[in-house]
MARFI-353363 format. One record per residue (C-alpha): residue in one letter; z, y, x. Coordinates in steps of 0.05 Angstrom, whole numbers, plus 32768, in hexadecimal, padded with zeros to 4 digits. Layout:
AZYX;...
# end
This chain:
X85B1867588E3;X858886908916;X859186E88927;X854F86F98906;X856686CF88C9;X85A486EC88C4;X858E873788D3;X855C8728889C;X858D870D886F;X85C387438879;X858D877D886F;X8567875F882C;X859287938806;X859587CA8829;X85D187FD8827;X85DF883087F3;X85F9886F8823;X863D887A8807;X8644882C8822;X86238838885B;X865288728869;X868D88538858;X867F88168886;X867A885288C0;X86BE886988B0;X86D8882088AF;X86B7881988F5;X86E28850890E;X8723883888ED;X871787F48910;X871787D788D6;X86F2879788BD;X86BE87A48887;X869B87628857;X865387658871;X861487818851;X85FE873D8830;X864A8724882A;X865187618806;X8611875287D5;X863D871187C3;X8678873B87B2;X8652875E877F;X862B87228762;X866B8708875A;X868B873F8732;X86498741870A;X864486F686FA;X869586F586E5;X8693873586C1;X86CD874386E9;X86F8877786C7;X873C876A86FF;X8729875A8742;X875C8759877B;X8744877187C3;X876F875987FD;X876687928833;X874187CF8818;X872C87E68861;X86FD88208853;X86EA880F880E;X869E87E78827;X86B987A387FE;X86D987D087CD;X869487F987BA;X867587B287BC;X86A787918782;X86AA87D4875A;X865B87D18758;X8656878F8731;X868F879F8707;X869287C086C3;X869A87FE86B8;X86E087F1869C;X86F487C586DB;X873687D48708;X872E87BC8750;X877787B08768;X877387BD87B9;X87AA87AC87E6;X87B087C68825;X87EF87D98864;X87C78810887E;X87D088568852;X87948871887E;X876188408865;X876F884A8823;X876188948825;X871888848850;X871688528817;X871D888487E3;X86F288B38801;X86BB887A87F0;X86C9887F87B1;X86CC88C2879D;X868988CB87C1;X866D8886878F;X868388A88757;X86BA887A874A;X86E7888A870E;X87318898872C;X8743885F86F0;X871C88308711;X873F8822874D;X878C880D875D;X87A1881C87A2;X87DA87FC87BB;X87FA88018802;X881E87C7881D;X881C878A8839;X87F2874F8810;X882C8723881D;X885B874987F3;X882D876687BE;X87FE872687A7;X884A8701878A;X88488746875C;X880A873F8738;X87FE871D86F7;X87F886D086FB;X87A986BB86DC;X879D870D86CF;X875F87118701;X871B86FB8700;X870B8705874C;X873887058785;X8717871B87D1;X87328716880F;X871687428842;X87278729887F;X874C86DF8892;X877B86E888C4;X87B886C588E3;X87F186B988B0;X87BD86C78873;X87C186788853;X87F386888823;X87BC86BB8803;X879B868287E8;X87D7866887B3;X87E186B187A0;X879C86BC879E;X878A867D8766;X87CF868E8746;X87B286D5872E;X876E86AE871A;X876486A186D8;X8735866486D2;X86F3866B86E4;X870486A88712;X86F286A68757;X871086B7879F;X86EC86C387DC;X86FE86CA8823;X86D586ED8857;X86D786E488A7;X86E3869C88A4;X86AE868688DA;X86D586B7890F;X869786C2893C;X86818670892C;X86C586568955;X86DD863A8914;X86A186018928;X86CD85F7896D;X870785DB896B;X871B85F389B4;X872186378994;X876E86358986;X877886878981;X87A78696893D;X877686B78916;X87408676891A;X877386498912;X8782867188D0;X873B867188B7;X873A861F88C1;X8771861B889A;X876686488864;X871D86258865;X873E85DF885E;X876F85EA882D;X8739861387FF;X871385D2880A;X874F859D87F6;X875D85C387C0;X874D85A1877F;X875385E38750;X871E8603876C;X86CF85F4877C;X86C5861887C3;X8684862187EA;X867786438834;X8647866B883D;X86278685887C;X862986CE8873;X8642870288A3;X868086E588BF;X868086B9888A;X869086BE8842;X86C086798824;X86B7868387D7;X86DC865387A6;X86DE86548754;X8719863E872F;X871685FC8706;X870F861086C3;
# end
């Protein structure tokens, strides 16, 4: 996808501000934030499942969280996960300025690792992960163990820049994103597909 493609594709739905904000706030935490149209997949997502439990692997400044909590109902609990106790309060900041019940949302700080094996097996109907990183293959099993079937889990920043496509790029963190992109791909439970958004955005649905 060529720039003007993908600038065109990334703007089609423009913003809200309290997104647009928090994304600002992310940029100053240095931390990673699912991209404008990556983000429009989030919430089609949570719309088309009715998602009433989603999981969020890294709640950064809240940007994927606002995304999720958009398509859900109004009686959905976003679970967020994240080691960082500062980007969950930028992250709730988000929310209180979207109007965001307190109800709504489960914060929990830690590391993914150690909270996912505490969750309810097949009690979720969307599970994200915001950024793949080195080490983060084992989110995948724990990640289709809280699906029920049918539910979906996505994985953004899996292209890493497009050196994913070379194989001379050896660094930790692409080497991660093959591998979580392979074994997504082998895995007969699930019905994946790759799409070119952002960094890229690896979504796969759970046999039924």
């Amino acid at each position: 996808m060529d720039a003007p493609l993908r600038e065109y594709v990334e703007r089609y739905q423009p913003e809200d501000a309290v997104t647009a904000a928090a994304r600002a706030r992310g940029v100053g935490l240095g931390c990673a934030s699912v991209g404008a149209a990556g983000g429009a997949v989030l919430r089609f997502l949570a719309t088309a499942l009715r998602a009433k439990a989603v999981v969020e692997v890294g709640t950064g400044a809240g940007v994927g969280s606002l995304y999720l909590l958009g398509g859900m109902p109004p009686a959905g609990v976003l679970t967020s996960i994240d080691a960082e106790p500062e980007h969950q309060r930028v992250a709730r900041v988000a929310f209180a300025e979207a109007g965001v019940a307190v109800s709504r949302t489960r914060l929990i700080t830690g590391r993914a690792p150690d909270v996912l094996p505490r969750l309810t097996d097949g009690a979720y109907d969307l599970v994200f992960v915001g950024a793949v990183g080195a080490g983060d293959a084992r989110y995948l099993q724990e990640g289709v163990r809280l699906l029920r079937p049918g539910g979906v889990i996505a994985f953004d920043g899996v292209l890493r820049d497009g050196r994913v496509a070379d194989p001379a790029h050896r660094d930790p963190d692409t080497v991660a994103a093959r591998d979580v992109a392979r074994a997504v791909r082998e895995d007969d439970r699930l019905v994946p597909v790759l799409l070119p958004l952002g960094d890229g955005l690896l979504v796969a649905a759970k046999s039924p």
